[in-house]
C-alpha positions as CSV (number, residue, x, y, z in Angstrom):
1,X,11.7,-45.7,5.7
2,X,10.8,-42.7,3.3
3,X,7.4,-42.6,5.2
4,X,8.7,-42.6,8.8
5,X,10.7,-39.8,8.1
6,X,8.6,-37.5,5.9
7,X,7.4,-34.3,7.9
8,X,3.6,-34.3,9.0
9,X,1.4,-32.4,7.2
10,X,0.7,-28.7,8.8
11,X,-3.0,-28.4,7.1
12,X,-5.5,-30.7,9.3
13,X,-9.0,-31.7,9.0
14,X,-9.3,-30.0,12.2
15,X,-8.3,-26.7,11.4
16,X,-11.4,-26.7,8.9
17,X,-13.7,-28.4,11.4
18,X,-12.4,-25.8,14.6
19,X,-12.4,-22.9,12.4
20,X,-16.3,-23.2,11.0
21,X,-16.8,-23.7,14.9
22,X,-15.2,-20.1,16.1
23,X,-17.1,-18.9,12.5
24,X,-20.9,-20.3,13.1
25,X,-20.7,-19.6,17.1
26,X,-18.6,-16.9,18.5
27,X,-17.8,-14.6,15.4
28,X,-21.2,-12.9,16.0
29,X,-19.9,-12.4,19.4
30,X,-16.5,-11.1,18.1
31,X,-18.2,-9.2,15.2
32,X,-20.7,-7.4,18.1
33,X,-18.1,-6.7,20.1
34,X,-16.5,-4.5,17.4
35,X,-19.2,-3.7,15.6
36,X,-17.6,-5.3,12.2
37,X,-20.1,-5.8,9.5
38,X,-17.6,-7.7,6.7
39,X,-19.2,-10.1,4.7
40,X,-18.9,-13.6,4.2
41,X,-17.2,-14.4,1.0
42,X,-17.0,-18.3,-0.3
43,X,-14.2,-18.5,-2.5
44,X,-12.8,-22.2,-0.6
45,X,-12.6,-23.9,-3.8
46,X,-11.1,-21.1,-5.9
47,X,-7.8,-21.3,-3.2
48,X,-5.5,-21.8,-1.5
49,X,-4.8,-18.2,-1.4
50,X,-2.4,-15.9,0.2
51,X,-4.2,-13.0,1.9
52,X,-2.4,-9.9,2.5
53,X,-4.0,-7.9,5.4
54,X,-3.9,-4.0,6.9
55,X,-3.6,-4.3,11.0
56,X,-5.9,-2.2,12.6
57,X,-6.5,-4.5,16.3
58,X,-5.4,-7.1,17.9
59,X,-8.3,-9.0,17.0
60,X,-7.9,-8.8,13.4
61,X,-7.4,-12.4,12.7
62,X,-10.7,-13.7,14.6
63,X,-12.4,-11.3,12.5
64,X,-10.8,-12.3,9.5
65,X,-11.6,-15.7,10.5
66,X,-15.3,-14.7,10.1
67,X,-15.5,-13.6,6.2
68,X,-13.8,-16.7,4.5
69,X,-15.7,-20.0,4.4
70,X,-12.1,-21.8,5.2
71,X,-9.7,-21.7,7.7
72,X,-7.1,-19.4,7.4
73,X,-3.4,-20.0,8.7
74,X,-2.1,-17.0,10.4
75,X,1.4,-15.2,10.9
76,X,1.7,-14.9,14.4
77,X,4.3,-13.2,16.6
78,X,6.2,-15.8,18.2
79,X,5.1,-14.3,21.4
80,X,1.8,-16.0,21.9
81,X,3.5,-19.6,21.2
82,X,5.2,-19.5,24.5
83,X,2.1,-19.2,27.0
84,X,2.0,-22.4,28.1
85,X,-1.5,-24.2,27.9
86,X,-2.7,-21.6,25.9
87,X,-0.4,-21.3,22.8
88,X,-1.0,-25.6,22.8
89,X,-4.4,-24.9,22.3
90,X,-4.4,-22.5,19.6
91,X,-1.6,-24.6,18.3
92,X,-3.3,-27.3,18.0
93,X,-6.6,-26.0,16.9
94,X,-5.5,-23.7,14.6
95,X,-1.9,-23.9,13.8
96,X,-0.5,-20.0,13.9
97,X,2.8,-19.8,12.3
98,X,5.3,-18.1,14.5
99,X,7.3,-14.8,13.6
100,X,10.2,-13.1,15.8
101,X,8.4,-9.8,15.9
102,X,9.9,-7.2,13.5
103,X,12.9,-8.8,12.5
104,X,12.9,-11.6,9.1
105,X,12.7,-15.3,9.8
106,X,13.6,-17.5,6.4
107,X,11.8,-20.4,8.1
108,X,8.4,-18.7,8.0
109,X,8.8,-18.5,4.1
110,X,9.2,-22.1,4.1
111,X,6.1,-22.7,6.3
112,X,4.0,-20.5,4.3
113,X,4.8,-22.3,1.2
114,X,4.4,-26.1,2.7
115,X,1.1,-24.7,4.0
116,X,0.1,-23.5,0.4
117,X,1.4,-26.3,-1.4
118,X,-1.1,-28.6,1.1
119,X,-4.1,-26.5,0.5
120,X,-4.2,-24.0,3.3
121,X,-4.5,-20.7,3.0
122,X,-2.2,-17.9,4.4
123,X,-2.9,-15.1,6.0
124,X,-0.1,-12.0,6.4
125,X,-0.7,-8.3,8.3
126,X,2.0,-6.9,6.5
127,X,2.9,-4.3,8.6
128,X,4.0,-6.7,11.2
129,X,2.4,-4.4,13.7
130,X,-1.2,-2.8,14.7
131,X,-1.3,0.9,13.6
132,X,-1.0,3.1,16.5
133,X,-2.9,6.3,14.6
134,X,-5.2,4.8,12.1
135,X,-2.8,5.0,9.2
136,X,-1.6,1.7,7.5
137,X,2.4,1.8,9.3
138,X,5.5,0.6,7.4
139,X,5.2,-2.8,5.3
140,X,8.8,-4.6,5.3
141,X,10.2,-4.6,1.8
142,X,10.6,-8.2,1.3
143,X,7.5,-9.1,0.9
144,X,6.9,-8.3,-3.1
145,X,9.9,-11.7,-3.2
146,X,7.4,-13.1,-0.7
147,X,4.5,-13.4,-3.2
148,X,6.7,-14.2,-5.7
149,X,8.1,-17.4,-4.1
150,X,4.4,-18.6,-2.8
151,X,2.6,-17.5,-6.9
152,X,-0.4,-18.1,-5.5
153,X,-3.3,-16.3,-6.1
154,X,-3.3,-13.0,-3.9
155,X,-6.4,-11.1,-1.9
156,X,-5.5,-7.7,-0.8
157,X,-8.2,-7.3,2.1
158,X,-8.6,-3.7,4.0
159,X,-10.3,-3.2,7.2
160,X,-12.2,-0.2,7.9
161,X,-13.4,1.4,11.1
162,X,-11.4,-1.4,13.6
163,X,-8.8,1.3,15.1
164,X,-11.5,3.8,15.9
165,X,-13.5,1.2,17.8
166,X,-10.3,0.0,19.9
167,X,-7.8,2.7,19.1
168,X,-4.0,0.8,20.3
169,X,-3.3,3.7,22.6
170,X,-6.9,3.5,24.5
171,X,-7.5,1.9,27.4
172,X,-11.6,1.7,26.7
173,X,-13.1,-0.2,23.6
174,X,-15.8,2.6,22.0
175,X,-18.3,1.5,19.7
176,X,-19.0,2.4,16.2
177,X,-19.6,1.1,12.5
178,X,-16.6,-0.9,11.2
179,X,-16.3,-3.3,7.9
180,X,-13.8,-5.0,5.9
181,X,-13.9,-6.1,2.2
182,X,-11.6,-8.0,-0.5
183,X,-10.3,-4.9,-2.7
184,X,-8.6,-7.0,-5.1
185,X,-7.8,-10.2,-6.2
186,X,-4.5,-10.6,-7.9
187,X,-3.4,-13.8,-10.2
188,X,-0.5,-15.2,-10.6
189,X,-0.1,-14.4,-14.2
190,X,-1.1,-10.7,-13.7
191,X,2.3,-10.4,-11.9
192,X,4.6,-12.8,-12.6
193,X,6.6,-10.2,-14.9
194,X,6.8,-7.4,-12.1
195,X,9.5,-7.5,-10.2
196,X,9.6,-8.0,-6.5
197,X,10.2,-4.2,-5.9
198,X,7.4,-3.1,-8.1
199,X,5.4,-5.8,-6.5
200,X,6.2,-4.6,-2.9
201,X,5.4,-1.3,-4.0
202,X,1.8,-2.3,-5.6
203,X,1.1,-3.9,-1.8
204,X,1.8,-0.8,-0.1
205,X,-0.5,1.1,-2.8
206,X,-3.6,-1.5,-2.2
207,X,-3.3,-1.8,1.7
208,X,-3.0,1.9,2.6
209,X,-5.7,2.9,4.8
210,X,-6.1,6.5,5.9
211,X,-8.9,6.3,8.2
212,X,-9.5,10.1,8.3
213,X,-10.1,9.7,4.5
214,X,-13.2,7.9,5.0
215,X,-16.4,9.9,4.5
216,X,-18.5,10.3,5.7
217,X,-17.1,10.8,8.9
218,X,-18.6,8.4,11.6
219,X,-19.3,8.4,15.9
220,X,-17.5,6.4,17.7
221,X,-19.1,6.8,21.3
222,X,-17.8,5.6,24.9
223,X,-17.4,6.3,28.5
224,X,-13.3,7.6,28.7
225,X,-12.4,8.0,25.6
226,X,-8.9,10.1,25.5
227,X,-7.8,7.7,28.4
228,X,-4.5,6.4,27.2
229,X,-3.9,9.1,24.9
230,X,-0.6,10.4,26.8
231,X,0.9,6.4,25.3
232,X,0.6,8.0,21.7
233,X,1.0,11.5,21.9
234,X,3.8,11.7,25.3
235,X,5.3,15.3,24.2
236,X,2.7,18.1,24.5
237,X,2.0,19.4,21.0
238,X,1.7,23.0,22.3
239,X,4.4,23.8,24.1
240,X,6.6,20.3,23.6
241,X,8.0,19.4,26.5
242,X,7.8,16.0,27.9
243,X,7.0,14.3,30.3
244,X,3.8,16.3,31.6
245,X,1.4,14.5,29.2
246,X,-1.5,13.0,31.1
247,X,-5.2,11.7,29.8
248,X,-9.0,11.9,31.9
249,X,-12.3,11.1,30.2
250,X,-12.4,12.8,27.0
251,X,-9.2,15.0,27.8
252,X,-5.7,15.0,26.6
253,X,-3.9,16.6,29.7
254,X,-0.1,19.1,30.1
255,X,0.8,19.6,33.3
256,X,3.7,21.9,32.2
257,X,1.5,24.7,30.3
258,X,-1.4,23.8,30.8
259,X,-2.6,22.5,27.4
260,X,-6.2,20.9,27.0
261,X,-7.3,18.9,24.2
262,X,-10.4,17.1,23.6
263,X,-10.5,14.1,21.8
264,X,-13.7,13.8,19.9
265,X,-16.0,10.9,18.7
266,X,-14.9,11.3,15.2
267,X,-11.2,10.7,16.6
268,X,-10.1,14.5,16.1
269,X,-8.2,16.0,18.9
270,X,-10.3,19.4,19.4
271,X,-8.1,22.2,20.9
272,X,-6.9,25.8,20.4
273,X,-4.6,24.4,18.1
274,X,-7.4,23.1,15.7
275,X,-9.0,19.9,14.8
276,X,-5.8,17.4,14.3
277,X,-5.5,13.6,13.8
278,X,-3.8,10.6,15.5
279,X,-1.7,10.6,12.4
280,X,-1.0,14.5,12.7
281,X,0.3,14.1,17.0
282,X,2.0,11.3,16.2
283,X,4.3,13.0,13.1
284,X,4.7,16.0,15.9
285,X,5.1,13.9,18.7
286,X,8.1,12.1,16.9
287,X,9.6,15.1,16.2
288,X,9.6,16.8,19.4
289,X,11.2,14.2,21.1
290,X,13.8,13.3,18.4
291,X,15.0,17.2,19.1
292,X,14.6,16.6,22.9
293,X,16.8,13.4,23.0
294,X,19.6,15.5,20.4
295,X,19.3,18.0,22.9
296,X,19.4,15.9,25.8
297,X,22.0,13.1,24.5
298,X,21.6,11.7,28.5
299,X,18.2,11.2,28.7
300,X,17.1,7.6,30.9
301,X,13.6,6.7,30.7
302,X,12.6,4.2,33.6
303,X,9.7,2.8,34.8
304,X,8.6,-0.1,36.9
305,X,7.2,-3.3,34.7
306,X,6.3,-6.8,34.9
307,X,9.3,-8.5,33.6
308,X,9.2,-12.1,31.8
309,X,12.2,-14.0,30.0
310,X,12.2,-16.6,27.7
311,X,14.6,-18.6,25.3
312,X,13.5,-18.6,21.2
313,X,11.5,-21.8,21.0
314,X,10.2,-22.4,24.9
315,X,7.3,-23.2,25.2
316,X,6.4,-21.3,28.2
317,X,7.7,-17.7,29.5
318,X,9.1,-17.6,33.3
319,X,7.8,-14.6,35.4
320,X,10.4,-12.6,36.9
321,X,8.2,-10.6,38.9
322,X,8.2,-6.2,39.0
323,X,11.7,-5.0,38.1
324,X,12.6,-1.7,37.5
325,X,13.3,-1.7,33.2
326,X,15.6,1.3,31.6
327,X,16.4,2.7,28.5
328,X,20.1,4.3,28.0
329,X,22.0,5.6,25.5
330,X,24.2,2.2,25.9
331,X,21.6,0.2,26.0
332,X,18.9,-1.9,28.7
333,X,19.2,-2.6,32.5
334,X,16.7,-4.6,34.7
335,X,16.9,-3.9,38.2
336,X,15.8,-5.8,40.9
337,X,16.4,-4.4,44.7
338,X,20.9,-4.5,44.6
339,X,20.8,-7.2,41.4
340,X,21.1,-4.8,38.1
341,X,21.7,-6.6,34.5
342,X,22.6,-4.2,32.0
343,X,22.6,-5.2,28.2
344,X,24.6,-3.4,25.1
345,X,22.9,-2.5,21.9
346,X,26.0,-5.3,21.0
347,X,23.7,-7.6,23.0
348,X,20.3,-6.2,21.4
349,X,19.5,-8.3,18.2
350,X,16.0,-6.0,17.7
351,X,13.2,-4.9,19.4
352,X,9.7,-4.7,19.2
353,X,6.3,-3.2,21.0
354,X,3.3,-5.6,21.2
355,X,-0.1,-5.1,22.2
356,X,-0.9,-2.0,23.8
357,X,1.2,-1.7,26.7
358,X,4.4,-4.2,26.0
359,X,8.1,-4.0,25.1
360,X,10.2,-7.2,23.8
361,X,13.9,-7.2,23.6
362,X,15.5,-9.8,21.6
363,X,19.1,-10.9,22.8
364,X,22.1,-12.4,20.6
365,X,22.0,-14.9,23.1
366,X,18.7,-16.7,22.3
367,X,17.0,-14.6,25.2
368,X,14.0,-12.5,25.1
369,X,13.0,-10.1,27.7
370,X,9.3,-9.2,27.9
371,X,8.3,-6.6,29.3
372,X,4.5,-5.2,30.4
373,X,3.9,-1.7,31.8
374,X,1.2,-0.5,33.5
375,X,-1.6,1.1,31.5
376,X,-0.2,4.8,32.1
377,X,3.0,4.5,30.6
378,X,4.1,4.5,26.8
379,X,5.2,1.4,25.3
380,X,5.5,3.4,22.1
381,X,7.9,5.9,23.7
382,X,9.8,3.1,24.6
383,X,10.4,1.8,21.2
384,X,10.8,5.0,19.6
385,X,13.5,5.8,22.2
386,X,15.2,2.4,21.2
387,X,15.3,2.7,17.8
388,X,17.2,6.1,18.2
389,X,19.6,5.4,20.8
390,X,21.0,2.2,18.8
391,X,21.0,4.4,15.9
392,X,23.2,6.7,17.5
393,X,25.1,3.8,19.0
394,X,25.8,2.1,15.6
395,X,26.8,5.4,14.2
396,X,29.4,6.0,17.5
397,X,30.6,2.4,16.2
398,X,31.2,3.4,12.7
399,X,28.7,0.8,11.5
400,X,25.9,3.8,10.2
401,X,26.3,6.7,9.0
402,X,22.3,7.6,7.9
403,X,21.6,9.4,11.7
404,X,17.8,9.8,12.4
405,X,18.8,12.7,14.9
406,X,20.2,14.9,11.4
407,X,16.9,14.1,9.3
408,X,14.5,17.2,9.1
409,X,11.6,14.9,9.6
410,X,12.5,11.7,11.8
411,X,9.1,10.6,12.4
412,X,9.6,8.8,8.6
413,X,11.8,6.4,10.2
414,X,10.8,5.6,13.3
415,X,7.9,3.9,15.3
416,X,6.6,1.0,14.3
């Protein structure tokens, strides 16, 4: 009886077998692709090990895969477990632990330790989130208790170069040198008397990447490169005004005064304003439209999306075909022809921007609305509009009082 109902083991044979496969025959493919020059590092019988990751692209974990002579078991937003054939597949071959995007999950913590306590290795990219500008973006504070709980040994591992090849507001790939490396190696015993804050605040310190602190300063060539640009930096940085920001070739584009900027190979903006970085816009950029929303306490954006629902657990998404999706200061509506639903930010359990291009809402309710723009408009505006239109909301409601719109600098608190 004991047998029959003990749980099945997460760590297969398989995983080992399937992931020296992808290793051997198409990470020299994946590796090419991004130029990626990380070396292989055999530490399988040293493990299992929990790895601790900066996210620089979305194909950070098939790279990873590549530099560790054993399978690695990934956290995964939940999102790619509900594609149907697809999320079997990886599934099965490769067992990705699934996360609600931005938001905590206890039952990960418990998967990540049965997974460890079999053998396996874990894999976490703490910030939950690709960096948009090519700085390492905010790592959730629980995660010092999180190493804590697993006291396993820990490899901090930092990527270098990804998010200048395929930067996550770009619509073209370019091509330059990128590499990854273990920075450290942390025992057990060499932190089991820090405390979990302490600890958090020793991963931050280890996985901060600035890559415009790397010297010296490398190409990155390609056909188009500023094209997508207007998703990262959507309030012009010399006059500030939305909603004119536009992007063609190698140009950074305001129809409203004009403004030209180039972006470079090094990934500088070049303009009259100077030489600036994806991390410089993007503080501005925050900034800007934080003072135009306090200003403009009425302010809709809308745009037409591909719209996809799903319940927490499915298996597979259902396509709802192109809807009109809107941001208010209430809330979200999806509009289809006369049908309009409208949700609450009492409905809204969090949000979250994935990909490039992508917005998910998470409902009380167990639903989840998916939501994929076309390649001109700004996810990231999206989410940044979110997250200050349910703080205002909560603070209406008496359940906040710290208001992002009353901060001198917002852009410390918001985007991803």
């Amino acid at each position: 009886m004991f047998e029959r109902n003990k749980k099945k083991p997460i760590v297969r044979f398989r995983h080992r077998f399937f992931n020296g496969i992808l290793r051997t025959f198409f990470g020299p493919i994946f590796r090419h692709m991004y130029r990626f020059h990380g070396k292989l590092n055999r530490l399988r019988k040293k493990g299992p090990f929990l790895i601790l990751v900066n996210h620089t692209v979305n194909l950070d974990p098939i790279l990873l895969g590549t530099v560790f002579n054993f399978p690695i078991y990934y956290v995964a937003s939940d999102q790619i477990l509900n594609q149907g054939f697809t999320s079997a597949l990886l599934k099965y071959f490769f067992a990705p632990i699934g996360k609600t995007k931005s938001m905590p999950d206890i039952a990960v913590i418990t998967t990540i330790k049965r997974i460890i306590n079999q053998g396996g290795s874990v894999a976490i990219f703490v910030e939950g989130n690709v960096t948009m500008t090519g700085e390492t973006a905010t790592i959730p504070p629980a995660i010092g208790k999180l190493v804590k709980l697993v006291n396993r040994p820990v490899i901090f591992y930092t990527n270098h170069g990804l998010n200048f090849n395929d930067p996550r507001w770009s619509v073209h790939r370019k091509h330059g040198y990128a590499t990854g490396s273990i920075k450290r190696i942390m025992q057990p015993e060499e932190y089991k008397d820090v405390s979990a804050e302490d600890l958090n605040d020793l991963v931050k310190e280890e996985l901060y990447v600035n890559a415009y602190e790397k010297d010296p300063k490398l190409e990155y060539k390609g056909k188009k490169r500023a094209e997508g640009l207007q998703r990262l930096v959507f309030v012009c940085p010399h006059c500030h005004q939305p909603f004119g920001m536009s992007s063609h070739d190698d140009k950074l584009l305001c129809s409203h005064c004009g403004f030209i900027g180039t972006y470079d190979t090094k990934g500088y903006l070049q303009s009259e304003l100077g030489q600036q970085t994806m991390i410089e816009l993007n503080r501005t950029t925050l900034n800007d439209w934080t003072h135009f929303l306090k200003h403009n306490p009425d302010t809709v954006l809308k745009d037409s999306a591909k719209i996809f629902i799903t319940y927490r657990n499915a298996r597979k998404r259902t396509r709802k075909g192109k809807q009109t999706f809107s941001v208010t200061p209430l809330g979200v509506t999806v509009t289809r022809n006369e049908e309009i639903q409208n949700f609450t930010y009492n409905d809204i359990m969090g949000f979250a921007m994935q990909q490039k291009n992508k917005i998910i809402v998470y409902l009380h309710d167990q639903l989840t609305i998916f939501v994929k723009f076309n390649k001109c408009v700004s996810a990231y505006q999206y989410l940044v509009t979110l997250q200050l239109y349910q703080n205002r909301y909560t603070i209406q409601k008496g359940e906040k009082t710290y208001d992002y719109f009353s901060v001198d600098e917002p852009c410390q608190y918001l985007g991803l």
